[in-house]
C-alpha positions in Angstrom: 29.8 -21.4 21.4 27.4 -23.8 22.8 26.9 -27.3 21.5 25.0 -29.4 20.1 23.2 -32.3 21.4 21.5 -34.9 19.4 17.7 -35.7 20.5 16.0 -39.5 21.0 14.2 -37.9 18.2 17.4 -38.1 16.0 17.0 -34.6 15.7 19.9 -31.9 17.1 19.1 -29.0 19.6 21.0 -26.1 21.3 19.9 -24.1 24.2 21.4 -20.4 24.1 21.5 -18.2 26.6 19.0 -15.1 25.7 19.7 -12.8 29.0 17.4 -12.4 32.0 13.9 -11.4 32.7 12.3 -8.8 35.1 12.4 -11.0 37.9 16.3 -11.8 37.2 15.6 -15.5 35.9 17.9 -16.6 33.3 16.2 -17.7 29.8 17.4 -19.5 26.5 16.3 -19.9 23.1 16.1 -23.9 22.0 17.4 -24.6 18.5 16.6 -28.3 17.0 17.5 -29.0 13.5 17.7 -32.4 12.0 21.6 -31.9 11.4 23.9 -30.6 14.6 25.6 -28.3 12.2 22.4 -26.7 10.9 21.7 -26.5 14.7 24.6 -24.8 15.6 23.8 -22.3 12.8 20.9 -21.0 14.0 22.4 -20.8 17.4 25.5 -18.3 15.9 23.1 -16.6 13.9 21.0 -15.8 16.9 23.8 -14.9 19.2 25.4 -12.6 16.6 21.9 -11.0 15.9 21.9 -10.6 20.0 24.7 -9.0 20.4 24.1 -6.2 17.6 21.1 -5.6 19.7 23.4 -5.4 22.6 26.1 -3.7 21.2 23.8 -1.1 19.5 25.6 -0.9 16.4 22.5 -1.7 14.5 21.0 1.8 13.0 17.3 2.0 12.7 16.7 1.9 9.6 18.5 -1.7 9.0 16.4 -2.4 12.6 13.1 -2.2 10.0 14.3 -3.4 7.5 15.3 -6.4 8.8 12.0 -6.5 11.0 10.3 -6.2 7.6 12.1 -9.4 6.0 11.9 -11.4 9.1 8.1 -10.9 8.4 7.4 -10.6 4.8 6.1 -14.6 4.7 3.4 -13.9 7.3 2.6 -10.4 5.9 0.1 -9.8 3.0 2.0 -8.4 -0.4 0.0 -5.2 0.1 1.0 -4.6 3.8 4.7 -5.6 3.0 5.1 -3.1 0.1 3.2 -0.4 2.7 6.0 -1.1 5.5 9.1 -1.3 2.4 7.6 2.5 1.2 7.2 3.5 4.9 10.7 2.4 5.8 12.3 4.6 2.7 10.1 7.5 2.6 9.3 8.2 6.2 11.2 8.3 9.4 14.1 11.1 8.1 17.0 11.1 9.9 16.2 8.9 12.7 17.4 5.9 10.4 20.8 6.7 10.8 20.3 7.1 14.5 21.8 3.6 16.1 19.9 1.8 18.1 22.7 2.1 21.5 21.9 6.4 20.6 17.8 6.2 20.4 16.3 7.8 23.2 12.4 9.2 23.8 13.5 12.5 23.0 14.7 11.7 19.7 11.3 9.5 18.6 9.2 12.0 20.2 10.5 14.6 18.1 10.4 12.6 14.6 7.3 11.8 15.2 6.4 15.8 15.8 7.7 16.4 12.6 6.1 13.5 11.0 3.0 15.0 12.4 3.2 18.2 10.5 3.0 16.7 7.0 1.0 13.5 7.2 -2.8 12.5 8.9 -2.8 11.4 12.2 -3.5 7.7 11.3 -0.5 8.0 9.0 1.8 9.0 11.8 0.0 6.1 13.7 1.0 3.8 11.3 4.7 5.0 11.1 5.0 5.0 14.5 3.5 1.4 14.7 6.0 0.1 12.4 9.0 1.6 14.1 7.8 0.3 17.6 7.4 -3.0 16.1 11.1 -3.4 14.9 11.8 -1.7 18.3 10.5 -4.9 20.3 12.7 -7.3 17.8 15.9 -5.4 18.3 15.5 -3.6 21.1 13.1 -5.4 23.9 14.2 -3.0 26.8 13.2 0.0 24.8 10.0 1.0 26.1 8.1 3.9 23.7 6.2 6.8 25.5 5.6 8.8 22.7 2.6 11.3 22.2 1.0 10.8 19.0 -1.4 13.3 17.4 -5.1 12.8 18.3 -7.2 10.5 15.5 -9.5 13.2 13.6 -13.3 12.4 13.1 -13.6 11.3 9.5 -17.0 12.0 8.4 -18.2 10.0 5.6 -20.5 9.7 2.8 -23.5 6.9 2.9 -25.2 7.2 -0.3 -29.1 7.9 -0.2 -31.5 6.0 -1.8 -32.0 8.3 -4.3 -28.5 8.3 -5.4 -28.6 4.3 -5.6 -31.0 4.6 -7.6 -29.3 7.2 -10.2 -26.1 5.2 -9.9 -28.0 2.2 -10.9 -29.4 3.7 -13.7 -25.8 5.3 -15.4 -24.1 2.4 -14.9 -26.6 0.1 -16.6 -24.8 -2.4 -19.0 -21.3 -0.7 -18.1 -18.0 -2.6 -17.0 -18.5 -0.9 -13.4 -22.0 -2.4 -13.5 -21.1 -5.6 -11.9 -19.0 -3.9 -9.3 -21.0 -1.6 -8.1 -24.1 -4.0 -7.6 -21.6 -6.4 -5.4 -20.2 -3.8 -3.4 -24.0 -2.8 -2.9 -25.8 -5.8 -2.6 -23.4 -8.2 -1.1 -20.7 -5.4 0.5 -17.6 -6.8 -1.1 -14.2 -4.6 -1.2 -12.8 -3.3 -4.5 -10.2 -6.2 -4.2 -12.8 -8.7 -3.4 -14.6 -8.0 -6.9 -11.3 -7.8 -8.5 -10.5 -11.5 -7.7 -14.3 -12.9 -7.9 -14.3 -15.8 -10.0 -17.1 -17.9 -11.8 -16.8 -20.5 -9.8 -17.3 -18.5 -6.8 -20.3 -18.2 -7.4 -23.3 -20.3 -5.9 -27.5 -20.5 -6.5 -27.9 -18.1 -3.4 -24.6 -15.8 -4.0 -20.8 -15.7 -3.8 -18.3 -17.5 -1.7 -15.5 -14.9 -0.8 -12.3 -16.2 -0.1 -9.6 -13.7 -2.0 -8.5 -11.1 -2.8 -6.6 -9.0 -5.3 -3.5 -6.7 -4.1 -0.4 -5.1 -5.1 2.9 -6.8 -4.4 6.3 -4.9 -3.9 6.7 -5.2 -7.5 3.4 -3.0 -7.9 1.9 -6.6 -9.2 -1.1 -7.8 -9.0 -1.3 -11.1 -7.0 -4.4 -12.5 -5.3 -4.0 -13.1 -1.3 -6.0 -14.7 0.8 -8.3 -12.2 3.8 -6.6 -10.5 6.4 -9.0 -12.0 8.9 -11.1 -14.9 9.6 -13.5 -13.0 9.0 -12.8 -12.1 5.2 -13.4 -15.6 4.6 -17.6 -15.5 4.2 -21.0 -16.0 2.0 -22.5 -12.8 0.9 -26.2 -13.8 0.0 -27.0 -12.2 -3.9 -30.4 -11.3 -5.4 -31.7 -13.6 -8.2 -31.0 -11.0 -10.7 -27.5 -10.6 -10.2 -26.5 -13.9 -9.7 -27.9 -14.1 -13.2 -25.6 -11.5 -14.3 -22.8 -12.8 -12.7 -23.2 -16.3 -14.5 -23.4 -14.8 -17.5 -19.7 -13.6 -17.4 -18.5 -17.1 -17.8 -16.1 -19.4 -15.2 -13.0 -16.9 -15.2 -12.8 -13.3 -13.6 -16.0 -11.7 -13.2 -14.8 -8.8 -13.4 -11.2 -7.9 -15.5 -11.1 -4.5 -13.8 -8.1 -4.1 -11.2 -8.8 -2.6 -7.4 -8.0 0.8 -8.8 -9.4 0.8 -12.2 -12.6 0.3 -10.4 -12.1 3.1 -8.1 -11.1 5.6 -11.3 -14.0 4.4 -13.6 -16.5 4.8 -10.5 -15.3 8.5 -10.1 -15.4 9.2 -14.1 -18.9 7.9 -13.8 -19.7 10.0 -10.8 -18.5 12.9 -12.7 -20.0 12.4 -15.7 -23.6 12.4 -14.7 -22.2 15.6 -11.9 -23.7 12.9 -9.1 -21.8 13.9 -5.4 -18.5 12.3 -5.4 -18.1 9.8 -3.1 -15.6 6.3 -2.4 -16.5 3.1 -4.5 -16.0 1.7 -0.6 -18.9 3.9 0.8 -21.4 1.7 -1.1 -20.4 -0.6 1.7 -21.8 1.6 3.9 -24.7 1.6 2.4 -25.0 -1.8 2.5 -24.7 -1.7 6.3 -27.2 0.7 6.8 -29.9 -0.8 4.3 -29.4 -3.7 6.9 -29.6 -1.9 10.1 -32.8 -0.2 8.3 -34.5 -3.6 7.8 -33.4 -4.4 11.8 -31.1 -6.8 10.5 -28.7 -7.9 13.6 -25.4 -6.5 13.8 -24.0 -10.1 14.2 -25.1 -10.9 10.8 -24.3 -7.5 9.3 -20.8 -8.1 10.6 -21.0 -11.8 8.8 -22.2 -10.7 5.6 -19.5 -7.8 5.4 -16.7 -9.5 6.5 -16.4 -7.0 9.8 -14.5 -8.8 12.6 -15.9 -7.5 15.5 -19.1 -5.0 16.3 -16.5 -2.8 17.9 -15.0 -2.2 14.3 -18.6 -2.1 12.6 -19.7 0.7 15.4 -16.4 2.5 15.4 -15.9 2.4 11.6 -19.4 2.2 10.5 -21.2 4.6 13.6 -22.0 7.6 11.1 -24.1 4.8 9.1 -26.6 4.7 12.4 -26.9 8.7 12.9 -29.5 8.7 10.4 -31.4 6.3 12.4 -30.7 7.5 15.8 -33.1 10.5 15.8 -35.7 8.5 15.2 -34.6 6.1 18.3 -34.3 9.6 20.5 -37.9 10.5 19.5 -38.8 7.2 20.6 -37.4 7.4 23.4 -39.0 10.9 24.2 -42.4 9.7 23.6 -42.0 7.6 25.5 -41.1 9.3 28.8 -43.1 12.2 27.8 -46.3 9.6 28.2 -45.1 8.7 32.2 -44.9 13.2 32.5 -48.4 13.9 31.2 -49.3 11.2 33.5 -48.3 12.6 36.4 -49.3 16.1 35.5 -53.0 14.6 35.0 -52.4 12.9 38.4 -51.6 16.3 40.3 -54.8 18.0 38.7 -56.8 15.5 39.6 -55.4 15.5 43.3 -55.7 19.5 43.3 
C-alpha cells in the first residue's frame, strides 16, 4: 500500500496509482489529510473501490446505488428521492447483471423494454442515471444505446378569457394567491409553496427557494436548481397588497401538490378546460412576448436559464404569434411583386 508523506503544510498526502489514459500515460489520485492515517484511508478505500471496478464483482444495481450516495450532498432532496425510486423500481433484471458481464446488448435491450411501458423522457431519464453510475464504476464502458425518439408534447396556454374566469372563481379562495403569482410573476408551484413575508419587496418578490419532497416524502425547502432560480419577479400593486396582508410567515400554507389538486377541483367545478397549475407560466411568457418584451428578460423574470430552454420548452407559447409574423412577412414581399408586375405593364 502506498505511503504517506507529510506536507510543509503539516498536512499528509498519498499519490495512488489510478491506471493509464488513452495515450498510455500513467495517472494517480492525490490524497492529503491532516493525519497520515486518515490519508492512508482514503488511499485503501479508493484502491479497494478500484479494483471492484476492475474486478467486476460490483452488480449494477449496488453500481447506483452507490453512485446515488456518493451524490446525495450535491443533489437536491427531490432529485435524490427520483434516482432512490428509479434505482428500485426500474432497470429489472439488469441489476443483478455484474458490471465484468454488462455488455451493449444487454442495456440495449432493457432499455427496449423500458420503452414499452414508460414515456420516452422517462426512459431518458433511466437511462441517464444508469450511464452516470456507469462512468463512476465503469469509465471504459462506453454506451451506444438507441433511445426512443422525444414525442411533441403539446400544451395548453390559457387564453385571456379563461384568465379572466379563473380570476373571477378563485376570488378570495386559498388558491387565489397562487394562481395570481404563477400568473403575474411566473413562479413554480414549489416557489409559492416556500414564499415568505419577508420575501416580499415594494416592487414584488425576491425568489430564492423552494419547497420539495425529501426521500422521507417530507417537505424541506431547497435552494434553485440553477443560477437562474435565484431572481426578482416584479408584482402589480394590488397583489403585493395582498401578499402583505398574509403576514411575515408562509404566504401561502398550501404544499406543491395541494396546490396542484385544489387548482384542478376548481377547474372542475366551474367545468373550465383542464389544464397544469404550471401552464399559467406559460401564459406569463406569452403575455410578455405579446407586449414585445425581450426574451432576455422573459428568461430573467421566469427563472429560464437559457433562451434555448425558453424556445424549446416554451416554442408552442409563440405559435399564436407567429401567423401574424408570416402575414407580415407576406405583405411584405407581396409589395416588391405588385411592383414589378406594375413595372412590366408599364414597359409593355
Amino acid at each position: 500500500m502506498a505511503k504517506a508523506k507529510k506536507l510543509p503544510s503539516g498536512n499528509w498526502n498519498v499519490l495512488v496509482f489510478a491506471g493509464k489514459d488513452a495515450s498510455g500515460k500513467r495517472r494517480y489520485e492525490s490524497f492529503t489529510a491532516p493525519t497520515k492515517r486518515e490519508a492512508e484511508f482514503m488511499a485503501a478505500e479508493f484502491t479497494l473501490k478500484r479494483k471492484d471496478r476492475q474486478s467486476g464483482s460490483m452488480a449494477v444495481g449496488e453500481a447506483l446505488d452507490r453512485y446515488i450516495d456518493s451524490k446525495e450532498s450535491v443533489l437536491s432532496p427531490s432529485t435524490v428521492r427520483t434516482y432512490r425510486n428509479s434505482a428500485k423500481r426500474d432497470y429489472g433484471g439488469l441489476r443483478e447483471v455484474k458490471l465484468r458481464d454488462l455488455t451493449q446488448e444487454i442495456v440495449q435491450r432493457e432499455m427496449s423494454r423500458e420503452a414499452k411501458s414508460h414515456s420516452p423522457k422517462t426512459v431518458r431519464n433511466i437511462h441517464g442515471l444508469l450511464s452516470a453510475a456507469l462512468r463512476m464504476f465503469l469509465p471504459d464502458f462506453a454506451l451506444h444505446t438507441t433511445l426512443p425518439q422525444k414525442k411533441k408534447v403539446e400544451y395548453h396556454t390559457p387564453s385571456a378569457e379563461e384568465i379572466k374566469k379563473l380570476l373571477e372563481v378563485s376570488k378570495g379562495t386559498d388558491i387565489e394567491i397562487p394562481i395570481l403569482l404563477a400568473m403575474c410573476g411566473s413562479l413554480r408551484r414549489s416557489e409559492v409553496s416556500a414564499l415568505t413575508g419577508g420575501d416580499v419587496t415594494d416592487l414584488g418578490v425576491k425568489i430564492s427557494k423552494a419547497l420539495v419532497q425529501n426521500i422521507n416524502r417530507e417537505w424541506v425547502e431547497k435552494s434553485p436548481k440553477t443560477a437562474a432560480g435565484y431572481r426578482f419577479a416584479p408584482l402589480p400593486p394590488p397583489l403585493i397588497e395582498k401578499l402583505r396582508a398574509q403576514g411575515p410567515g408562509r404566504i401561502c400554507p398550501l404544499t406543491p401538490d395541494q396546490i396542484t389538486r385544489r387548482f384542478h377541483r376548481l377547474l372542475k367545478r366551474h367545468n373550465m378546460q383542464l389544464f397544469r397549475f404550471h401552464d399559467l407560466r406559460h401564459y406569463f411568457a406569452s403575455a410578455l412576448h405579446a407586449l414585445g418584451v425581450p426574451d432576455k428578460y422573459i428568461m430573467l423574470y421566469g427563472g429560464w436559464e437559457s433562451e434555448s430552454v425558453l424556445h424549446g420548452v416554451y416554442q408552442h407559447v409563440l405559435e399564436e404569434h407567429k401567423s401574424q409574423t408570416e402575414d407580415k412577412v407576406i405583405d411584405y414581399f407581396s409589395g416588391f411583386m405588385q411592383n414589378e408586375k406594375q413595372d412590366k405593364k408599364l414597359e409593355g
